[in-house]
N, C-alpha and C positions, 0 to 999 in steps of 0.2 A: 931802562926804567919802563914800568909800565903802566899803564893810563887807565886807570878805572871810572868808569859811569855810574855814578849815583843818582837814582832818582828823587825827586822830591818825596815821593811814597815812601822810598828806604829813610830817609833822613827822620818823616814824620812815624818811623816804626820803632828806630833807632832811638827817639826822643820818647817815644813812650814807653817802651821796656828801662829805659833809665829811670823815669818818673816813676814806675809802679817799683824798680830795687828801692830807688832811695826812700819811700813812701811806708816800702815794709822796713827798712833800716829804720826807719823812723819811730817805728812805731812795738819794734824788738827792742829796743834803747827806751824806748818811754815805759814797756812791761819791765825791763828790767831795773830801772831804777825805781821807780814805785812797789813793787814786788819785795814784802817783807824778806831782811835778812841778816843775820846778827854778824857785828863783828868782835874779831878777840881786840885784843889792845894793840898788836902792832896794825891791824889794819884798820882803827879807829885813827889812830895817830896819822896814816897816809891819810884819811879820808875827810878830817877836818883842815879845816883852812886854812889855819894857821900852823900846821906839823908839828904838835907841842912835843914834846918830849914824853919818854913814858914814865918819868918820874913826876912831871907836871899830871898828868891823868890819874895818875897814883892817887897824888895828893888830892885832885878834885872827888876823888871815890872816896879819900878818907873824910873831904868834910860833907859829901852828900852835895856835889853843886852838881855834878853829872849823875843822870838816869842808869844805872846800870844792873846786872844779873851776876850774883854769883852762884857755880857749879862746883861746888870742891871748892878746890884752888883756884879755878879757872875765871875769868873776868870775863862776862859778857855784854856787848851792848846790840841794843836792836836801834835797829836806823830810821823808823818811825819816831823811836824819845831821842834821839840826837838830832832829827832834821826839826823836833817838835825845839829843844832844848836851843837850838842854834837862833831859833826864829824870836824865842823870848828875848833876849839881846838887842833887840831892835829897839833903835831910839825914834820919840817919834820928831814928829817933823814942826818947824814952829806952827803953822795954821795949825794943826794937831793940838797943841799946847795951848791956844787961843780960845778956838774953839769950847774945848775943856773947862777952859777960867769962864769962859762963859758962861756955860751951862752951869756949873758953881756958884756962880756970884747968882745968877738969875735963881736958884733952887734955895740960895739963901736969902733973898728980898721977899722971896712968897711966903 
């Protein structure tokens, strides 16, 4: 077996070539998902969060509840109107709700 010496030096060189990979990993992953990009239907189907089926996405293109592009035959979605689409969903929270009756009630007394 053999005995290797490491300096404090090397340790603190070692720990900064880590820090600047994971910092550009970082920061390739945050271009890439923000970076417009369409997808067809089976990689919309992977890509929301609950896996609907492609007969459920079907149906939401035929009543218009999903954003989507058509090319010919081909079903488009852009991932700006599906992460915009996903975030409408959002319920809000009771103080949210509160708040709201507030400003209601108070806009209807003036």
């Amino acid at each position: 077996m053999q005995i290797v010496t490491v300096s404090f030096h090397d340790l603190q060189l070692l720990l900064d070539r880590t820090a600047e990979r994971v910092i550009q990993a970082i920061k390739d992953r945050r271009e890439e998902l923000t970076s417009e990009c369409w997808f067809d239907l089976n990689e919309l189907c992977d890509y929301l969060p609950d896996k609907p089926a492609r007969a459920t996405v079907y149906g939401w293109v035929h009543d218009g509840t999903i954003p989507c592009h058509k090319g010919g035959k081909k079903l488009r979605f852009l991932k700006s109107e599906i992460d915009a689409w996903l975030m409408q969903g959002r319920k809000k929270t009771l103080k949210e709700t509160y708040e709201e009756a507030a400003v209601y009630i108070k806009n209807k007394l003036v």
